[in-house]
C-alpha positions in Angstrom: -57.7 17.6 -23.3 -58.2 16.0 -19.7 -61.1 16.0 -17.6 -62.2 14.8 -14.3 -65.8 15.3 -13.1 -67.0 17.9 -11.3 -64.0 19.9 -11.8 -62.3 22.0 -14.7 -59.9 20.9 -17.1 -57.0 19.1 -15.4 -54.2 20.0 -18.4 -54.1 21.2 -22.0 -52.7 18.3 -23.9 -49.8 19.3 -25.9 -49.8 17.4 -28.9 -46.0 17.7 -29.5 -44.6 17.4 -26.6 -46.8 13.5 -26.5 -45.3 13.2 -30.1 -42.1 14.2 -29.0 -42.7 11.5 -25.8 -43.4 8.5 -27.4 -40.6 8.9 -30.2 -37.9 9.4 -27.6 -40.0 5.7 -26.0 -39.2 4.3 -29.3 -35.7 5.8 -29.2 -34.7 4.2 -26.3 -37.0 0.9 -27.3 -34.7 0.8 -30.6 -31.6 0.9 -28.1 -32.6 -1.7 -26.0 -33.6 -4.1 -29.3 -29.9 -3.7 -30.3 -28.4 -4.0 -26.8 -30.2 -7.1 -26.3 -29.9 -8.6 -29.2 -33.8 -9.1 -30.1 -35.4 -9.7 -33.6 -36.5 -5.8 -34.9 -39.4 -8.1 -36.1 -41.2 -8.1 -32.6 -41.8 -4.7 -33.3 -44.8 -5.9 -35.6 -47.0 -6.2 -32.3 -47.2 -2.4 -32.5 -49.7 -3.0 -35.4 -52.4 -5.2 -33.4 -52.4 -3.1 -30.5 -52.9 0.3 -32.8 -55.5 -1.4 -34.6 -57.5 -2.0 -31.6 -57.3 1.2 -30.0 -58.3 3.1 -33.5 -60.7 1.0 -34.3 -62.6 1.1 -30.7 -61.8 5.1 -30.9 -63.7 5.2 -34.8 -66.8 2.8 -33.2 -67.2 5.4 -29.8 -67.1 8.0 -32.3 -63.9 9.4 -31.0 -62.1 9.9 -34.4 -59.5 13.0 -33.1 -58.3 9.6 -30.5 -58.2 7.4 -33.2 -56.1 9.8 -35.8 -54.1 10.5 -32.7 -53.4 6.7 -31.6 -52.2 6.4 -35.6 -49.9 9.1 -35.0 -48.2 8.1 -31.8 -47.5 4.8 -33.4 -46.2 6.4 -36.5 -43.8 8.3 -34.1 -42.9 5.5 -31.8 -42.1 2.8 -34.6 -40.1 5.6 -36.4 -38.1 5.6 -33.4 -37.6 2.4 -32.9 -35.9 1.8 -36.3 -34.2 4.8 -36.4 -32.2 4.3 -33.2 -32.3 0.5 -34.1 -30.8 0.9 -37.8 -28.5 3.8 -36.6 -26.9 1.4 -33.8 -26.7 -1.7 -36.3 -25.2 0.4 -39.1 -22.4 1.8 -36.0 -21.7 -2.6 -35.2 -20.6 -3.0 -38.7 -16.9 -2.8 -39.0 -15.4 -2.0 -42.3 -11.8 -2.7 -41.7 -9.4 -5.4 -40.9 -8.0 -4.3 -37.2 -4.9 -5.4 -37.1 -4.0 -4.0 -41.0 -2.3 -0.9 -41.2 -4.4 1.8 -43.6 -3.2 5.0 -45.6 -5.9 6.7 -43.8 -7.3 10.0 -45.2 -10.2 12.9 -44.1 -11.1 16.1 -43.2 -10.7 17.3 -39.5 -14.2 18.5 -38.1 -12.7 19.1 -34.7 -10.0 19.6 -32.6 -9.3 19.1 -29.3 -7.2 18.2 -26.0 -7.1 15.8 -23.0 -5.4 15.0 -20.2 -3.6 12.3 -22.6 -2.9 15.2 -25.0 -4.5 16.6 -28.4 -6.5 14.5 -30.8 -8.4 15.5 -34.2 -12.0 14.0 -35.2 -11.4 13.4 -39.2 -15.0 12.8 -41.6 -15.7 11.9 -44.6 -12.9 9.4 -43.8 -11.6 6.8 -46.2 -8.7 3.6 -45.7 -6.8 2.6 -48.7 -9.3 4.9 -50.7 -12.4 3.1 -49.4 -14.3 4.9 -47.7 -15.4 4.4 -44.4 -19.1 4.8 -42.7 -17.9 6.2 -39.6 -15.7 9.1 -38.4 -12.6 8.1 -36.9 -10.9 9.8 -33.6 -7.1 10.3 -33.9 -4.7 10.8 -31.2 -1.8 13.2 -31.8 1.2 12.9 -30.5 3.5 16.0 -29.9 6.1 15.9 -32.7 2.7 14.5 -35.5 3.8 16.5 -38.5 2.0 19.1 -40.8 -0.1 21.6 -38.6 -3.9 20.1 -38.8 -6.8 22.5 -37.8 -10.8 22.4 -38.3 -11.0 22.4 -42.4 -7.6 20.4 -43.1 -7.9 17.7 -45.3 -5.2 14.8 -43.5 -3.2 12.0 -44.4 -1.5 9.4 -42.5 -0.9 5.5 -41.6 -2.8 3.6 -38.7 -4.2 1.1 -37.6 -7.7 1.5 -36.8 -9.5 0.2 -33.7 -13.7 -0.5 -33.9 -15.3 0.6 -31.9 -18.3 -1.4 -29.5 -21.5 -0.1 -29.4 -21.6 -0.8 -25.8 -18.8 -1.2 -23.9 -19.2 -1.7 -20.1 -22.9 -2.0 -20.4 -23.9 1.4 -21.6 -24.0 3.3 -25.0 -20.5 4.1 -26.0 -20.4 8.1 -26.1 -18.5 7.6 -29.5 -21.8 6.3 -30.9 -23.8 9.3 -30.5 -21.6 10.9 -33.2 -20.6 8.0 -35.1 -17.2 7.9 -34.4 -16.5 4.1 -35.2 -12.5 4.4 -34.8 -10.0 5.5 -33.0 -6.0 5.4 -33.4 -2.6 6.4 -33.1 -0.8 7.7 -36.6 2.4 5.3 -37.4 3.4 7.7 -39.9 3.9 11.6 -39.6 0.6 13.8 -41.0 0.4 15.2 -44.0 -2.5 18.1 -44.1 -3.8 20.4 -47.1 -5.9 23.3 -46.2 -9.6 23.3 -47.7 -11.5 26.8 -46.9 -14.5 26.4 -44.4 -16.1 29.2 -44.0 -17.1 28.3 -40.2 -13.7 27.2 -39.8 -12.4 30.0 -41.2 -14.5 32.3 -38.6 -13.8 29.7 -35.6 -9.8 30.3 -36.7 -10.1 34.2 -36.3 -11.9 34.4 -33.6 -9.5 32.4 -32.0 -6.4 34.5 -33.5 -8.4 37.4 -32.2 -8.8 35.9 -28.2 -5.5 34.1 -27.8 -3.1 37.1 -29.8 -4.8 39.9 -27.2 -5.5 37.8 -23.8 -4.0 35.9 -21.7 -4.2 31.9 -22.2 -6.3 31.2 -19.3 -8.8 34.3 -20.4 -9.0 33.6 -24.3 -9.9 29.5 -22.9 -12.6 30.4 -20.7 -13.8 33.6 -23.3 -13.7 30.6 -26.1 -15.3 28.2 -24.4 -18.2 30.6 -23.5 -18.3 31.9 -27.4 -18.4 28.1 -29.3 -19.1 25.7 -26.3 -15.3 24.6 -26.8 -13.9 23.9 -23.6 -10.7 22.0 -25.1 -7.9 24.3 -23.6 -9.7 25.2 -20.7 -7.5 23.9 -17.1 -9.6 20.8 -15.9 -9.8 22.3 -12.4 -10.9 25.4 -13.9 -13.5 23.6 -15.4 -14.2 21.5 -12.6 -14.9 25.0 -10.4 -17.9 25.7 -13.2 -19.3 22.0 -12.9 -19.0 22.4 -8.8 -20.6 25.4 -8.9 -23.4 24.7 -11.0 -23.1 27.1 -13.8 -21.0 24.4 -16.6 -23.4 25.2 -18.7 -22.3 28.8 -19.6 -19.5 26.7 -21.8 -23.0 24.8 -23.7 -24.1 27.3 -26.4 -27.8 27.0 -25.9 -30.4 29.2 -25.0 -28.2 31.8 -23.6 -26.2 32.1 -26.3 -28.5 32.0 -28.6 -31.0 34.0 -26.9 -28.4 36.3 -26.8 -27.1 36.9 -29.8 -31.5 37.1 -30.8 -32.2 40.0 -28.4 -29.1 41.9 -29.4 -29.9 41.7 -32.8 -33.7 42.2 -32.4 -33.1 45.3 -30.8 -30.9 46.6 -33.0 -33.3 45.8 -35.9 -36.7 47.1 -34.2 -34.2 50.4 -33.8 -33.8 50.5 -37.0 -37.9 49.5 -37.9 -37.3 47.2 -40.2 -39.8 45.1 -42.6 -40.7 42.6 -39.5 -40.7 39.5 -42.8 -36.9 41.1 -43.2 -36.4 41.4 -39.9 -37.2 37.7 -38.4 -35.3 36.6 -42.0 -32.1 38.0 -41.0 -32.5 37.2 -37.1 -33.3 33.4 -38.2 -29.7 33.5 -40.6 -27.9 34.8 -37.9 -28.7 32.1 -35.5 -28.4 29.3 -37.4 -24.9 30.9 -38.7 -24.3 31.1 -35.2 -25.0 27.2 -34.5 -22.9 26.5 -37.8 -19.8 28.4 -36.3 -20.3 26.3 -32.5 -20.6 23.0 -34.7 -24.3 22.9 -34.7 -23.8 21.3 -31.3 -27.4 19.4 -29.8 -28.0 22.3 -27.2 -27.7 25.0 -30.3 -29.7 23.0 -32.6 -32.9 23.2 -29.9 -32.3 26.5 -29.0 -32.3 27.9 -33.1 -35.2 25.7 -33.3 -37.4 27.2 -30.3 -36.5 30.6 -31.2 -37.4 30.0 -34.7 -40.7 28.9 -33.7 -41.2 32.0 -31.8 -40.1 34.1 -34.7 -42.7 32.3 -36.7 -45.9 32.4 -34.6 -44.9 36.2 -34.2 -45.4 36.3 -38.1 -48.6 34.0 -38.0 -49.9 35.9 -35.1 -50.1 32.9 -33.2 -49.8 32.1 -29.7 -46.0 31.0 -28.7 -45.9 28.0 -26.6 -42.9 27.2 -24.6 -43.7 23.3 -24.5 -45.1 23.0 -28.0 -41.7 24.7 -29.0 -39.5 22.4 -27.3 -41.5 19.3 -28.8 -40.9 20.7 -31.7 -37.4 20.4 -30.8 -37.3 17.6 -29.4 -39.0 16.1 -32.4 -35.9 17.5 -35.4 -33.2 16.5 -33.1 -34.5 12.9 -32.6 -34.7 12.2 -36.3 -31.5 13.4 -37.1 -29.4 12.1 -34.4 -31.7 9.4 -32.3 -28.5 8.5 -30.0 -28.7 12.0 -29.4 -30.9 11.2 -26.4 -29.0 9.6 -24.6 -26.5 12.7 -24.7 -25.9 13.8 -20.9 -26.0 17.3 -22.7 -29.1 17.0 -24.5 -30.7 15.6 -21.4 -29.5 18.4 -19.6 -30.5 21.3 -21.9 -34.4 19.8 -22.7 -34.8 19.3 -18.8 -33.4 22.9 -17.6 -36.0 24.2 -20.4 -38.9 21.6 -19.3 -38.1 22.6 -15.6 -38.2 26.7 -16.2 -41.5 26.1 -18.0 -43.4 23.9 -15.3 -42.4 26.1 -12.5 -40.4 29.5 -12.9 -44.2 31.6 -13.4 -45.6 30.2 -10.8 -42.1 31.4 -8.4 -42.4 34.3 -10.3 -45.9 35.3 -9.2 -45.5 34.0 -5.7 -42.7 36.6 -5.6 -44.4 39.0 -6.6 -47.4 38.8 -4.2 -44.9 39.4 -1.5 -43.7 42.9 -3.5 -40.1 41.2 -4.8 -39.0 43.4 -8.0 -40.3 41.6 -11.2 -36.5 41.1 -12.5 -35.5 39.6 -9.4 -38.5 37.2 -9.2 -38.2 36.4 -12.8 -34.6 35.4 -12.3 -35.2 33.3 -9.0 -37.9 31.7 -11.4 -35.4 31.0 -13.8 -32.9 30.2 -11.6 -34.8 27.7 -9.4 -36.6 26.1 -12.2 -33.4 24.9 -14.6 -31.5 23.5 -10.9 -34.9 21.9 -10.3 -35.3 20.3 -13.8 -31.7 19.2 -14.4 -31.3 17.9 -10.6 -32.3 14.2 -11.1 -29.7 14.2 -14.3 -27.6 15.3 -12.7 -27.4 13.0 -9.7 -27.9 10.2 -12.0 -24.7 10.9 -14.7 -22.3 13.0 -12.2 -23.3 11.8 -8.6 -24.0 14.8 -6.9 -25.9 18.3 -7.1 -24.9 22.0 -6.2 -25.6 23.3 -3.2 -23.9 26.7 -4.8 -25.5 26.6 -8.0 -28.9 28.4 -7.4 -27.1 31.1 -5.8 -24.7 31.5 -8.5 -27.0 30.8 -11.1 -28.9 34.0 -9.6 -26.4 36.0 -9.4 -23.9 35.2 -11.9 -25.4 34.7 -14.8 -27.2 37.6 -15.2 -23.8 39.3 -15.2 -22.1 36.6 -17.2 -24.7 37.0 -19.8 -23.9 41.1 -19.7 -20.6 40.5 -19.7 -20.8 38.2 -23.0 -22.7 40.5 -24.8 -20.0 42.9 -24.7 -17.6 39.9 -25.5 -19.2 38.9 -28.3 -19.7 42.6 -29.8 -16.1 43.6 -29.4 -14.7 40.4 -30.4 -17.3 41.0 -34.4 -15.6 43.9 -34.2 -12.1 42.9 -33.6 -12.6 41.3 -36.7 -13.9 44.2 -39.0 -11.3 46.3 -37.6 -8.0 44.2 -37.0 -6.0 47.1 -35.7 -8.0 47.6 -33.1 -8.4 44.3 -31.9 -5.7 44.9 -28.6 -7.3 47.9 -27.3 -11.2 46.7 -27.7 -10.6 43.1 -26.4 -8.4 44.2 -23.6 -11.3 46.5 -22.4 -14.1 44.1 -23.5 -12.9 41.2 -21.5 -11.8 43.4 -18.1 -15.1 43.0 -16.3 -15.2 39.2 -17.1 -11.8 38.5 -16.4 -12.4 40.0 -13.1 -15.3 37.8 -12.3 -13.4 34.5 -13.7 -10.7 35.7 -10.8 -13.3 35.3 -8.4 -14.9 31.7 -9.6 -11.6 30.4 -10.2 -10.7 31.2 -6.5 -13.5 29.9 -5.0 -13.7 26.1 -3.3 -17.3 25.2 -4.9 -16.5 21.9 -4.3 -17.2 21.6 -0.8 -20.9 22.6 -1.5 -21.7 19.6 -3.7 -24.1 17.5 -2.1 -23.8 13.8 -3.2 -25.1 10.2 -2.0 -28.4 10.5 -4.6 -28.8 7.9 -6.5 -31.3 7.9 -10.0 -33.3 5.0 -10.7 -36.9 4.7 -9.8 -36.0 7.9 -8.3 -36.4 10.0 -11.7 -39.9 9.2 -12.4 -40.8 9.7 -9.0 -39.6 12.9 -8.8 -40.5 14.7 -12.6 -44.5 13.0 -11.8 -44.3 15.3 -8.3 -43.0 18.2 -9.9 -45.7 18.4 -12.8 -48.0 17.5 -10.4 -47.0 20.3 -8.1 -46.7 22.7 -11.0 -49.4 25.4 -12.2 -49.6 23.1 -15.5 -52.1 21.1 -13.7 -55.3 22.0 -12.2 -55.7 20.4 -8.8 -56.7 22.2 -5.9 -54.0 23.6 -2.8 -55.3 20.3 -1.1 -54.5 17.5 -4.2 -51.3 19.0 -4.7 -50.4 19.0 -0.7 -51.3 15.4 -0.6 -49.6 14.8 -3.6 -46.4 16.9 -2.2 -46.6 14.6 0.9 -46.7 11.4 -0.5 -43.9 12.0 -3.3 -41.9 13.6 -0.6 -42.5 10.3 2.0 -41.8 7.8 -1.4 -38.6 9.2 -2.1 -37.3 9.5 1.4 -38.3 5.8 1.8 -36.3 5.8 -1.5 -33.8 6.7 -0.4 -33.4 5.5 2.9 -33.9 1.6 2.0 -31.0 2.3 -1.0 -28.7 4.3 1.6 -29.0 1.2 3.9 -28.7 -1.6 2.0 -28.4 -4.3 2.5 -30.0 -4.1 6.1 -28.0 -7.6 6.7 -25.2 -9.5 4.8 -23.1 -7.7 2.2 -23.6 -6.6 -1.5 -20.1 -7.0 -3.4 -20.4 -4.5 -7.0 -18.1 -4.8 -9.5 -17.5 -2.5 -11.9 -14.8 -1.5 -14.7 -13.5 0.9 -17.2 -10.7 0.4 -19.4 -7.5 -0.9 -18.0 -8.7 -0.9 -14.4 -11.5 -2.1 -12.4 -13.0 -1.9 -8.8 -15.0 -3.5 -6.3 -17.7 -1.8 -3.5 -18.3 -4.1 -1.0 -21.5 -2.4 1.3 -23.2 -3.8 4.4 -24.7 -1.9 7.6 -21.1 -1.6 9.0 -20.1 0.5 6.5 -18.6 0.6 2.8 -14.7 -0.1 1.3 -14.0 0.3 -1.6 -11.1 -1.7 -3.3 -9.9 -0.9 -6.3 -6.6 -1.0 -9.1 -4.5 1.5 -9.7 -5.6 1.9 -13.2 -9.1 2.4 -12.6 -11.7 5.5 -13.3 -12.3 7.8 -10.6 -15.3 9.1 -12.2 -16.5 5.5 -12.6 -16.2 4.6 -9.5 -18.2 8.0 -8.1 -21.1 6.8 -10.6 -20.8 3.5 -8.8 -21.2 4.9 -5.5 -24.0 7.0 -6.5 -26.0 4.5 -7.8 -25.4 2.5 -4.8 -26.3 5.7 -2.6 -22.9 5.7 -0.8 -21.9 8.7 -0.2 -18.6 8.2 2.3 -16.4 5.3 2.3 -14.8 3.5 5.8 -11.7 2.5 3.7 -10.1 2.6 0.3 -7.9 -0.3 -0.5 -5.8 0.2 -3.6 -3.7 -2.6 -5.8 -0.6 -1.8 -7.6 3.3 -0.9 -7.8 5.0 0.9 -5.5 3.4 4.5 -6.4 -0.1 3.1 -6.6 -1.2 5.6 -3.9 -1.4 8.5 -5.9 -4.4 6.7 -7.6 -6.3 7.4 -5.0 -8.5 11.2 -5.5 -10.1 13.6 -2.6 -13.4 13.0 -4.4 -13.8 9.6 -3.1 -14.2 11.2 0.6 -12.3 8.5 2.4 -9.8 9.2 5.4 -8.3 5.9 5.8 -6.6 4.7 2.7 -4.5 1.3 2.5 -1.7 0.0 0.2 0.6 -3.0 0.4 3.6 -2.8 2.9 5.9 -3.7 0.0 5.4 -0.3 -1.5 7.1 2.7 0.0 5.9 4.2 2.5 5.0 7.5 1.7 2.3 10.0 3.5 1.4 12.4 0.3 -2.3 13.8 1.7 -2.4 16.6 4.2 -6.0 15.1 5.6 -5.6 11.2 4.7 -3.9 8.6 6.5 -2.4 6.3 4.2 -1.7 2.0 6.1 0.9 0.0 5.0 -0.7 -3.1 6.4 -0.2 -6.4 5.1 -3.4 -7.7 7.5 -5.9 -5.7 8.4 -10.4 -5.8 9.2 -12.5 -3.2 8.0 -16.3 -3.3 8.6 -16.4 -6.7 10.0 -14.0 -7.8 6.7 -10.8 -9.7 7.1 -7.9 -8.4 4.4 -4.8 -10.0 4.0 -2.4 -8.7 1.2 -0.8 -11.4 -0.8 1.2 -9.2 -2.8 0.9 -5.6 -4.0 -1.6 -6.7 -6.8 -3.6 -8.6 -5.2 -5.9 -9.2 -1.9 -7.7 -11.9 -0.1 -10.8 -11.3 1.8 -12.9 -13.3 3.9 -16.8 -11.7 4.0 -19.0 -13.6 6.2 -17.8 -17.3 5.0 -16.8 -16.2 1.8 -13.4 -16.3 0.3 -12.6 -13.7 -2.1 -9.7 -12.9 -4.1 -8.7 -9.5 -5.9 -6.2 -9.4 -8.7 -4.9 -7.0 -11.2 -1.4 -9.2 -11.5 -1.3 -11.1 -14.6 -0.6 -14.5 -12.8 -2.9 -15.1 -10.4 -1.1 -16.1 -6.7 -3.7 -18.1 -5.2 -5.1 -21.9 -6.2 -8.5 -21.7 -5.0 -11.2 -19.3 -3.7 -14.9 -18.9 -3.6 -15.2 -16.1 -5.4 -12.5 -15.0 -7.6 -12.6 -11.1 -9.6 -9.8 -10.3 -11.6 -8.3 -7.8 -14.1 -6.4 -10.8 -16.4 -8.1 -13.9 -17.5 -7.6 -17.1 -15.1 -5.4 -19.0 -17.6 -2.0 -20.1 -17.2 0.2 -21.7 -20.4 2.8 -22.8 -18.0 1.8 -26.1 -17.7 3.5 -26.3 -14.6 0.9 -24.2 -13.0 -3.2 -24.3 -12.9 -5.4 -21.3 -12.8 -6.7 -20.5 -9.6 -10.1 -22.8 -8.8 -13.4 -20.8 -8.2 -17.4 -21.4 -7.7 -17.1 -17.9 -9.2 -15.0 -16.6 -11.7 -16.0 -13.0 -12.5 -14.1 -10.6 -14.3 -13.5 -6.6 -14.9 -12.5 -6.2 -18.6 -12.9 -9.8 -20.0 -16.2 -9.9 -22.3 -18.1 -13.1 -23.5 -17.4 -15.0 -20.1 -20.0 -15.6 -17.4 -19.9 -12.5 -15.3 -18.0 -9.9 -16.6 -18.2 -6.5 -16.1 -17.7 -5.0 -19.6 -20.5 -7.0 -21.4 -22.8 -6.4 -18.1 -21.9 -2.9 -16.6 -21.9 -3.2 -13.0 -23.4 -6.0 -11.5 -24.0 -7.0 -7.5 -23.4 -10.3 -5.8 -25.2 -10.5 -2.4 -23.7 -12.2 0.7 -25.1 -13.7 3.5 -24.1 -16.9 5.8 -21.8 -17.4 3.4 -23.9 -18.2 0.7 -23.5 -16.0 -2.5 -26.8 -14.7 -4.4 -26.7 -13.0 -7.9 
């Protein structure tokens, strides 16, 4: 409990959601020992600093502090080693790389990308020794014996490690401990093993893909399991534009679902309330276990299980304890888990519906709006408002579509799944039966699918937001603005005004910087790279033909750019189709050796060998690579593999500046900086992306 004098209670403390605080702290302390390299025995400092605050607690006769202090510390050091000793145990490698294995497992999951299908195998073991990770395999299209969730698999490889952080950041692979990855040299071999969830997870897709059509049974999948793997990526794209991706998570409308139909079944039918919340809490967790007990599922079984039991206890439900609580079981079993864009996304939508959907709601309501319409606003408002920094900060932008759609939509969507997911149960009880029920059942949704499929939600995004300092900035305004706290109409106006000036200064001075000079930012992912040179002129972007789109928009975003003045792209002769309508550039330019070619309706593409942009001299001096002169500095840009220049100030290339012809020397640089190149100087996979500032043609790091 908080007080300030003279006035009431400022907030009721709760204890789990502080519990569940500082062992995320710890989490992301344990990461940050590992990424850096630092002794786990600096962690011992924890123990001074408790002991001071307990025992100065015990002597002012504040023992609940004191217990409380203990606690938090408890929590936080758990956390630390947890996500310390879970990252170290993911570094160690138990293969030879460049052997080849007899590789064997059992496929947890399936899936599909735009490089084709690929199985994740546990319980996985090379030349019958078995391994500590899971590995990723990538199919091919003729790979042998079918292979589905449940298969037990057999083939050759050689397995690649993987890092733990690659390009600077947490490799994704980590947060399921997937440690390998490779191609099969040999054709698969599978035996089928019975799996009762993949058993279910196999019917209900025989039952969706034998009676709809393929794009209906994706989408009607991906909203039943959370599996999006045969979904079109522009289909999918449309959701994530418009703001409602998250119908394809199962969370808490899924399982919220799948509760209220049952409950209401059950209270029909009066049953033993003890029997009644046993057979609700089975069928949710059997739910999870058929979706793959994915991280959103897990917290939503868990908050509705702690609303079943403080029903039974006759105790007070608390939405905040309830997502501690949470919070809390998902951290100790998967502390990587927290760095999960999904996880981040589901606890936030929850922590912003609680902070401020009642207080829409009852705002609403004063001015005579319907109680389901205000509650859905509520809803509505709240989630967008809780997930919007996460989402600027992993994706780049926000939707200006999605608190409309999220109004209107998903209380039909979550209609329409309802009768989905009844007439797909019983599909399966009653197999002949299963064309005429799903054809009916599915109608209404296919019909609204039609209509989000056809629409252009991409032109609503707005983008340009970077995270940052921004986050904390922005979550302290919104609690403080929320009915959680007890300030008076004049506290939280001043506090409204000043949050609102601090992140408008925000973002102003990070829109334009630098006000003088020009910040060069180099970043990289996988066999491609790119550089964002920004100054008060404008921005252009150069970058390979090899090189993520995606990283490049998360680039821009964290650099606030929002448009670009020029795109510059390096590569063979069809390197222009590299370039992607998301990067919001009119004026694109390729090397006059490749073919000229116009292939976009509303881009210009230049086949300039010299050319200025932004006060920036470029001068192509072949197809791979690019000299530019920014303010007194020379800079050259290479993907080629031998480098065509002998000397330059600054020098970033894809291919390491070493030539075995002895007849030739690497090019000469004050700066040598590469994109995929680790254990060198500057390099963007061991750093992530990094800025060099120019000015009077002096570079600053």
């Amino acid at each position: 409990m908080l007080y300030l004098s003279g006035m009431k209670q400022l907030f009721n403390a709760r204890i789990p959601v502080i519990i569940a605080c500082f062992l995320a702290l710890g989490v992301f302390l344990g990461l940050l020992f590992s990424f850096c390299k630092t002794n786990i025995l600096y962690l011992i400092a924890v123990v001074p600093c408790t002991a001071i605050i307990f025992i100065s607690s015990f002597l002012r006769k504040k023992k609940k502090l004191a217990y409380l202090t203990l606690v938090f510390a408890i929590f936080l050091t758990s956390g630390v080693l947890n996500s310390f000793y879970t990252l170290r145990n993911y570094q160690v490698c138990d293969i030879e790389t460049e052997s080849l294995y007899l590789v064997t497992g059992t496929v947890k999951e399936k899936g599909v990308t735009s490089y084709g299908e690929y199985i994740i195998i546990d319980g996985a073991a090379a030349n019958g020794e078995k391994l500590s990770g899971k590995v990723r395999v990538y199919l091919d299209e003729a790979y042998g014996d079918f292979c589905d969730v449940g298969y037990t698999v057999k083939f050759n490889a050689k397995l690649n490690f993987n890092d733990a952080f690659p390009y600077g950041e947490l490799n994704y692979y980590a947060e399921d401990n997937v440690k390998y990855t490779c191609f099969p040299y040999s054709e698969i071999t599978s035996v089928y093993h019975f799996s009762l969830f993949g058993s279910i997870r196999a019917k209900i897709t025989e039952v969706l893909y034998d009676n709809l059509s393929y794009d209906t049974a994706s989408v009607c999948y991906g909203m039943m399991l959370g599996d999006t793997k045969n979904v079109d990526d522009e289909a999918l794209d449309n959701f994530r534009y418009g703001g409602i991706a998250h119908i394809f998570a199962v969370s808490g409308l899924h399982i919220g679902l799948v509760y209220g139909i049952l409950s209401s079944i059950l209270n029909k039918l009066r049953a033993n309330k003890y029997l009644s919340a046993v057979i609700r809490m089975f069928a949710i967790i059997f739910y999870a276990g058929v979706c793959g007990f994915s991280v959103s599922s897990i917290r939503a079984v868990v908050m509705c299980s702690a609303t079943v039991f403080t029903k039974l206890l006759h105790v007070k439900s608390d939405g905040f304890n309830n997502l501690g609580f949470a919070t809390i079981i998902i951290l100790f079993v998967s502390p990587l888990s927290l760095f999960s864009v999904g996880f981040q996304l589901s606890v936030c939508a929850i922590g912003g519906i609680l902070l401020i959907s009642d207080g829409i709601k009852r705002n609403l309501k004063k001015i005579r709006i319907p109680d389901k319409i205000s509650s859905g606003v509520g809803v509505s408002f709240g989630a967008q408002t809780g997930t919007l920094p996460v989402m600027m900060a992993k994706f780049g932008y926000i939707s200006g579509a999605g608190l409309l759609l999220n109004l209107l939509v998903i209380p039909i969507v979550s209609v329409l799944f309802a009768v989905l997911f009844a007439g797909t149960v019983v599909s399966i009880i009653i197999p002949p039966a299963a064309g005429f029920i799903m054809q009916y059942a599915a109608l209404p949704l296919k019909a609204l699918l039609s209509f989000l499929l056809s629409a252009n939600f991409e032109k609503a995004l707005i983008t340009g937001f970077g995270a940052g300092i921004f986050v904390p900035i922005y979550f302290a305004v919104l609690v403080g603005l929320s009915d959680k706290i007890n300030l008076k109409l004049v506290s939280k106006s001043v506090l409204a005004t000043c949050g609102v000036a601090v992140l408008t200064v925000c973002v102003l001075v990070q829109t334009y910087a630098p006000a003088s000079g020009y910040k060069v930012t180099v970043s990289a992912y996988n066999y491609g790279g790119s550089v964002l040179v920004k100054s008060p002129q404008g921005t252009v972007l150069i970058m390979t033909e090899n090189a993520s789109v995606s990283r490049i928009m998360n680039c821009m975003n964290k650099e606030y750019c929002s448009e670009l003045d020029g795109v510059i792209i390096l590569g063979d002769d069809e390197c222009v189709s590299a370039y992607d309508s998301s990067l919001n550039c009119s004026d694109v330019f390729v090397c006059s050796l490749n073919i000229p070619v116009q292939p976009y309706r509303f881009i210009e593409v230049h086949y300039e060998n010299d050319f200025s942009i932004c006060g920036i001299d470029f001068k192509y001096i072949d197809s791979h690579s690019i000299f530019a002169e920014v303010d007194g500095i020379n800079i050259l840009l290479s993907d080629a593999e031998t480098l065509p220049f002998k000397s330059c100030d600054m020098l970033i290339s894809l291919h390491e500046n070493y030539i075995e012809d002895l007849n030739l020397t690497p090019c000469k640089a004050e700066y040598t900086v590469y994109f995929n190149i680790p254990l060198t100087e500057y390099n963007a996979y061991d750093k992530g992306d990094f800025s060099f500032y120019i000015k009077n043609g002096v570079i600053d790091i």
